[in-house]
Each structure stands twice: as C-alpha cells, then as structure tokens.
C-alpha positions in Angstrom: -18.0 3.5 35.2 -19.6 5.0 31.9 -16.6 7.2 31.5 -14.1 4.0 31.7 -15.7 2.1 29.1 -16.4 4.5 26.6 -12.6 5.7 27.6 -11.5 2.1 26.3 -13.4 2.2 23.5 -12.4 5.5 22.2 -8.8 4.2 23.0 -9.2 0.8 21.1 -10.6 2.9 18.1 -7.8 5.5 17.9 -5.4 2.5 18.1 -7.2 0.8 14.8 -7.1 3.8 13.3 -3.4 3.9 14.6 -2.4 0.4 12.8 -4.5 1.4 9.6 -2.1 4.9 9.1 1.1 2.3 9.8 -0.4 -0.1 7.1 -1.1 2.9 4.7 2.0 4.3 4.8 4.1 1.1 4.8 2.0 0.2 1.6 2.8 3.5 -0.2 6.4 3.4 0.7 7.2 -0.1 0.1 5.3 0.4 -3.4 7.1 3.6 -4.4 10.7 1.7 -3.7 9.6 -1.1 -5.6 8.6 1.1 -8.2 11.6 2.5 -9.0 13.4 -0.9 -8.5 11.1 -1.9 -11.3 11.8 0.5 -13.6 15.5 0.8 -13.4 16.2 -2.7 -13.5 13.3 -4.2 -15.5 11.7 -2.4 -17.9 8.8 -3.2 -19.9 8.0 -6.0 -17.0 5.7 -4.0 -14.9 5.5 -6.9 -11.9 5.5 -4.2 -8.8 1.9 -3.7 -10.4 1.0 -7.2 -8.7 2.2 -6.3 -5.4 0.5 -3.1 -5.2 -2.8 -4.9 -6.1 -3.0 -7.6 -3.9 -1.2 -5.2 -1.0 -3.9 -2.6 -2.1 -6.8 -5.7 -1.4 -5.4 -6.0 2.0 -5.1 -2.9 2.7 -8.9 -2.0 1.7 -10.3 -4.4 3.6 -8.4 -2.8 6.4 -10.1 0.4 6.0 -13.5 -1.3 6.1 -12.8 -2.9 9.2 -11.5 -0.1 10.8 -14.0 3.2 9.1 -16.5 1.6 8.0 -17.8 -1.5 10.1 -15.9 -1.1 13.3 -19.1 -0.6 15.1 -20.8 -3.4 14.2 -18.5 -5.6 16.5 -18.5 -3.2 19.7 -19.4 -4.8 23.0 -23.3 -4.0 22.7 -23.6 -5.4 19.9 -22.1 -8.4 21.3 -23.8 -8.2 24.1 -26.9 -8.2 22.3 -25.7 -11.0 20.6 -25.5 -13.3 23.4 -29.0 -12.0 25.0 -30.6 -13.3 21.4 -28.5 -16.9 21.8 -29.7 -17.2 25.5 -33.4 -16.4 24.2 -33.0 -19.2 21.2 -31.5 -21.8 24.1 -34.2 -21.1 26.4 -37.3 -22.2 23.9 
C-alpha cells in the first residue's frame, strides 16, 4: 500500500514537472518568433518585451508551484490539516 501511494505521488510530481518543461519551452519559442516578428516589422517599438514579461510572471510562479512549494500541499499535509480543523470543531 506504501509502495502505491508514494508510486502516485512520484507520478503526479514528474507530471508537474512534465507541464512546467511544456510551459518553458512554449514561452521561449513563442517569445523568440515574436521577437523577430518585432524586429523585422516594427522597429524601434519593442512591444514583444510586454509579452515576455507578463508570460515570464506566469511562468515563474509556475516554477514555484512546481520546485519550490509542491510539498507543502501533498496529502499529509492535508491530512494534517483536517486533523487540526476536527481538533478546533471539537472544543
């Protein structure tokens, strides 16, 4: 039973991790094409610099919920969680 659930966890991790690649590399591609769009056909108006800001916001906040915090929402700490709002309901 052990071996399951830390099988589905290990599996829901490497699928985050999965999705944040896909939204890395979508970001730099995307950027990159609208780069050169930029620069061929507007110069001196540097507006794909918007884009890749507000993408690059997204897309850090991405990595924090995937490297950085991911553990702070696994199912013992939800589990623990729920044990500390039975505790408060039961005073």
């Amino acid at each position: 039973m052990y071996e399951d659930k830390l099988y589905d966890k290990a599996e829901r991790r490497v699928d985050e991790k999965i999705k944040f690649y896909r939204h890395l590399y979508s970001y730099i591609a995307v950027n990159v094409i609208l780069a050169v769009i930029n620069l061929i056909f507007f110069k001196g108006d540097w507006w794909f610099l918007w884009v890749s800001l507000f993408w690059g916001i997204g897309l850090v906040s991405h990595f924090i919920k995937t490297f950085v915090i991911f553990n702070y929402f696994d199912d013992h700490h939800r589990d623990s969680m729920i044990e500390n709002e039975m505790a408060k309901m039961r005073k």
